[in-house]
N, C-alpha and C positions, 0 to 999 in steps of 0.2 A: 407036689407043687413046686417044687424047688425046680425039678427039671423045667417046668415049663416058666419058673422064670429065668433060669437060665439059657432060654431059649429065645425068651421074649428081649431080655439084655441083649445075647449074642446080636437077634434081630435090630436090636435096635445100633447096638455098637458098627451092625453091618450098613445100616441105613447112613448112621454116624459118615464111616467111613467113604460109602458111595457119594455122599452129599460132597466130603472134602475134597473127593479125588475129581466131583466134576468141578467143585470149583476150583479147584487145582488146574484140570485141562485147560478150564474157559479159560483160567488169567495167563497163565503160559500161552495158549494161544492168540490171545491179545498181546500178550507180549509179544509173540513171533512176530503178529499184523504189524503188530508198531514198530518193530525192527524192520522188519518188510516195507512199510510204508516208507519208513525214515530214509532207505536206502534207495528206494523209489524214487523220492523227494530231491535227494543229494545228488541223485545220476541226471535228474532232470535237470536239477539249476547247471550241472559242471555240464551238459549239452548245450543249455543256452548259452551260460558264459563261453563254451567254443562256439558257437554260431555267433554272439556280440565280438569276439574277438576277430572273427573271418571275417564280419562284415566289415569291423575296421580296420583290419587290415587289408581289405578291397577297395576300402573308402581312401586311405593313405594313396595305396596304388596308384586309383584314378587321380588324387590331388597330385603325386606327384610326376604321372602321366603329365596333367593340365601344365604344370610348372615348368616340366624340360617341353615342350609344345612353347611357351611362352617366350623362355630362354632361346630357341630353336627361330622364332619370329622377329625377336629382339633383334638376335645376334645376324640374321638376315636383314634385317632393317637396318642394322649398323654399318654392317659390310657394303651394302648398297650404299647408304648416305656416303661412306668414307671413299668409295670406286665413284660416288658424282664428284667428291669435293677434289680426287688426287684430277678428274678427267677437266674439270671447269679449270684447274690449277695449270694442266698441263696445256690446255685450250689458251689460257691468257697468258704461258710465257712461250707459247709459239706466236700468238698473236704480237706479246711485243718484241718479238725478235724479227718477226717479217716487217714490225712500224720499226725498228732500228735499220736493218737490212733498207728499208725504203727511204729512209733517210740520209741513209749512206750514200745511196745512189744518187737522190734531189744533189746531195752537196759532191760530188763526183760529178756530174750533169753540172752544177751550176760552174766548178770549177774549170770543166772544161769550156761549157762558155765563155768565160772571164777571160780563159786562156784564150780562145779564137779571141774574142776583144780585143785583148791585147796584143794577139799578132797583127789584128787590121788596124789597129792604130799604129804600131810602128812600120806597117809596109805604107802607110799614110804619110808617117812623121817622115819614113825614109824617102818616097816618093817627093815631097813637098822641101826635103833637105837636097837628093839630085837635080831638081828641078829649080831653087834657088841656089844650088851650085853652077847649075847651067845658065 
């Protein structure tokens, strides 16, 4: 009888042992999942954070697209306003160079008038002086 409980031990030492080495697998193998998963996990979030970073840095892009667009409008809008304000500037100081120019002339015109005037009054005075001479 000895053999056969050293047999029924053995069996059982062997049962022992298959019992530890499955639970052995299972938790090792859970452990790998869960290495596995965790790694799963981590490549996902650093894919989103590079896709939330593309997008904002697309989103940057376009704002600062929209901004040189703006500057771009502005600075056309300046340039214009400043090409009416030099053109109305340069429109009023011809304008009043041709109202000077015209004034110069009125007083050149009158002055020659004045002058005939005063030639016909002394061929007047001198008329009126040979003639009470005579």
């Amino acid at each position: 009888w000895a053999g056969e409980r050293d047999a029924d031990n053995y069996k059982k030492q062997m049962g022992e042992e298959r019992r530890d080495s499955f639970a052995f697998r299972n938790a090792e193998g859970k452990r790998a999942r869960d290495v596995d998963d965790q790694m799963k996990s981590e490549a996902q979030a650093e894919e989103h954070e590079s896709y939330e970073l593309k997008w904002a840095g697309e989103r940057d892009a376009g704002d600062y697209k929209k901004h040189m667009e703006r500057e771009k409008r502005d600075s056309f809008a300046f340039r214009n306003a400043e090409g009416k304000r030099i053109r109305d500037l340069e429109g009023q100081m011809k304008a009043d160079e041709r109202h000077g120019e015209h004034e110069s002339y009125e007083l050149k015109w009158d002055g020659e008038r004045d002058a005939d005037a005063y030639k016909r009054q002394l061929a007047i005075e001198r008329r009126d002086s040979f003639a009470f001479r005579n």
